[in-house]
N, C-alpha and C positions, 0 to 999 in steps of 0.2 A: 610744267604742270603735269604731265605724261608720268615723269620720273615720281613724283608726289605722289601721284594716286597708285602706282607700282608698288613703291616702298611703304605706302600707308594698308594696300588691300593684304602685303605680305608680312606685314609685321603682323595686323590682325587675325592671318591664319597662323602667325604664328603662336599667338595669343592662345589662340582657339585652342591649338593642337594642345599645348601648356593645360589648359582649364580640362580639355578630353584625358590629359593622362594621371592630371591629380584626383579628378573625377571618378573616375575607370582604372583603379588600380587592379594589378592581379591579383589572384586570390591568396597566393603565397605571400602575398607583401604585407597581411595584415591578418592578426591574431585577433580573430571577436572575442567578445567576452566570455560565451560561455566555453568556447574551445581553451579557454586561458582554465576557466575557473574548474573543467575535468581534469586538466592536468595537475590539480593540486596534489597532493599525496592524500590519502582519504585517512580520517580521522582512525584511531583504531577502536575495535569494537569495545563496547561495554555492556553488561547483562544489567548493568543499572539506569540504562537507558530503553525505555518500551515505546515502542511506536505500532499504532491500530494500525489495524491492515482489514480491507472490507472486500471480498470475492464476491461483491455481488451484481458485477455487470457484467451484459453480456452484446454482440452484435451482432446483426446478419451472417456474417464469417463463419463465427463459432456456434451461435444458439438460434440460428435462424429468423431473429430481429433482434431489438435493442429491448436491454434489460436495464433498468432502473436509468438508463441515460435520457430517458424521457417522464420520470418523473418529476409533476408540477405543470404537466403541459407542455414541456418542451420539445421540441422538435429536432432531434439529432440527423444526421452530426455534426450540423453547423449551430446548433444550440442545446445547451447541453444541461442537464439538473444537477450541477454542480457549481459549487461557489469559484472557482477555479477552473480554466479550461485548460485541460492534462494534456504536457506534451505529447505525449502518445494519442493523441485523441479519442475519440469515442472507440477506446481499445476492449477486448472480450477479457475476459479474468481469465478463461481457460487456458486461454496462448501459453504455450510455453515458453516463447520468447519475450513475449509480458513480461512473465512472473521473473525468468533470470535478469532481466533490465529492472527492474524495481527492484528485485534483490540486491543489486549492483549498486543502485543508488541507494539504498537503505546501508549497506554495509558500508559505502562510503563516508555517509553519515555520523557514522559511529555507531547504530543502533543494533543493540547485542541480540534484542527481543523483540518479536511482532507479536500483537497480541490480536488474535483470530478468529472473525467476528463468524462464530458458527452457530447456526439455524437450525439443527436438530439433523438428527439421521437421517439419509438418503434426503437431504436438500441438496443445492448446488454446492454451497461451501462445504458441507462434507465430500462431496466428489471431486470436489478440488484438491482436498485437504493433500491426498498423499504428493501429490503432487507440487503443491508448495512447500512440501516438510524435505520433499528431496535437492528442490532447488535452493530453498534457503538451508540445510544442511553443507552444500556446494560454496558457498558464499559465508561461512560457520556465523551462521545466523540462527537463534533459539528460536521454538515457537511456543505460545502459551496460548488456552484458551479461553474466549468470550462467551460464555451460553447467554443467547439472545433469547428474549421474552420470547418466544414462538408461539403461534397459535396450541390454544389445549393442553401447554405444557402444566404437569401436575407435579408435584412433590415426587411422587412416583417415577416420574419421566425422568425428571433432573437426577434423581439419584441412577438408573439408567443409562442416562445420558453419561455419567461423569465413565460409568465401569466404562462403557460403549469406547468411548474416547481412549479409557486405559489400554483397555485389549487391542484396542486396532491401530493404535498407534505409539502408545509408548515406548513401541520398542525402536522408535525411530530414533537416529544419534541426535537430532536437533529437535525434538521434545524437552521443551523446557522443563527441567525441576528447580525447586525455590528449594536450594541448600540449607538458608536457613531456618525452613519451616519443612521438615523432614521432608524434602525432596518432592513437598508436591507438585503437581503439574497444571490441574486444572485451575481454573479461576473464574469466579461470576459477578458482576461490579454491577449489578441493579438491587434495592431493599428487594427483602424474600418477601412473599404476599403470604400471610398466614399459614394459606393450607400447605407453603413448600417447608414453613421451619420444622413441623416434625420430621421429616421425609429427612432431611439431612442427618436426623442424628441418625441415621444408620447407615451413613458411612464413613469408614474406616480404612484406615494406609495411607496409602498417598496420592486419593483422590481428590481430597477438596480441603482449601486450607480455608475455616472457616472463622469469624467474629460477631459479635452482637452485631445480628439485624442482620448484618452481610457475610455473605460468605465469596471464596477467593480473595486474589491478589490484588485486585486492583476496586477503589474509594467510589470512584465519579465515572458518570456518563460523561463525553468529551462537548457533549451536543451537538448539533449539526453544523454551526458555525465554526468550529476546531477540524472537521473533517474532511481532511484534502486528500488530493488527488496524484498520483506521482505523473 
């Protein structure tokens, strides 16, 4: 009976030991998915491919609280005002290390062009701007731009706005121009309100590539439900 219960309590450590190592394997013995899925070779780029890009958070780190990651109420950084919660977590836009790690992942994507949701002079996304045009210039990433409704913006502004842009930044290597619409660069994808359509016909080159009602490159607002997060 002795011999029984010996060979039954040591077969079941045996067991045991069996279930602990299929259990507990090490780390090298097993490819997760997403360490599989960076290894792929990244698609190559294309300028006919555009993906938003929105500089407009920020957190304790970089901006001394949380920027737009708690709007709707939310309470970061364990909940966050995003339909998606970003690997990077309740990450600042300014980071440099950010912007090169979404650059990274943008380029892998394939995507040739970010198009650059900017808030008018001296807001954050313009103090960002050079700073993404260099990093995704690294990564041969275009940049184009989004002039957002901003507060008080006048026909005035926006024609402003557009030179603003040319002068300060155009002369960066990854300033997008639309080749086949004489190289312009900027772009504005909301209907113009009245007072902005006269305001536009005065400008000329390759500031704004414009159409009935809209002017820029780009048709539709994406909405907020299209709006993710890297």
């Amino acid at each position: 009976m002795f011999r029984r219960v010996t060979a039954f309590v040591t077969g079941l450590a045996l067991l045991v030991t069996a279930m602990v190592v299929v259990k507990l394997p090490s780390a090298s013995a097993v490819a997760l998915p997403e360490v599989a899925a960076l290894s792929a070779a990244p698609a190559p780029l294309s300028t006919d491919v555009h993906i938003f890009y929105y500089p407009w958070y920020g957190n304790p780190a970089g901006q001394g609280r949380y920027l737009h990651w708690d709007q709707g109420g939310h309470v970061p950084p364990q909940f966050l005002g995003a339909d998606l919660y970003p690997t990077l977590g309740a990450y600042d836009s300014g980071d440099s290390a950010t912007i090169h790690q979404q650059m990274a992942w943008i380029g892998r994507a394939g995507a040739g062009v970010i198009v650059y949701s900017w808030w008018g002079q001296g807001s954050q996304p313009d103090t960002l701007a050079a700073r993404v045009l260099d990093s995704a210039g690294r990564h041969g990433i275009k940049v184009a731009w989004h002039l957002e409704p901003y507060g008080g913006r006048t026909d005035a502004s926006t024609v402003a706005d557009i030179n603003y842009i040319n002068s300060r930044y155009g002369s960066s290597p990854a300033f997008y121009r639309d080749a086949a619409h004489g190289n312009r660069g900027v772009g504005r994808h909301r209907r113009l309100l009245p007072g902005e359509r006269a305001g536009l016909g005065t400008v000329r080159g390759p500031g704004v590539h414009r159409r009935p009602g809209i002017a820029g490159q780009h048709h539709t607002d994406p909405g907020p439900r299209q709006r993710r997060h890297l």
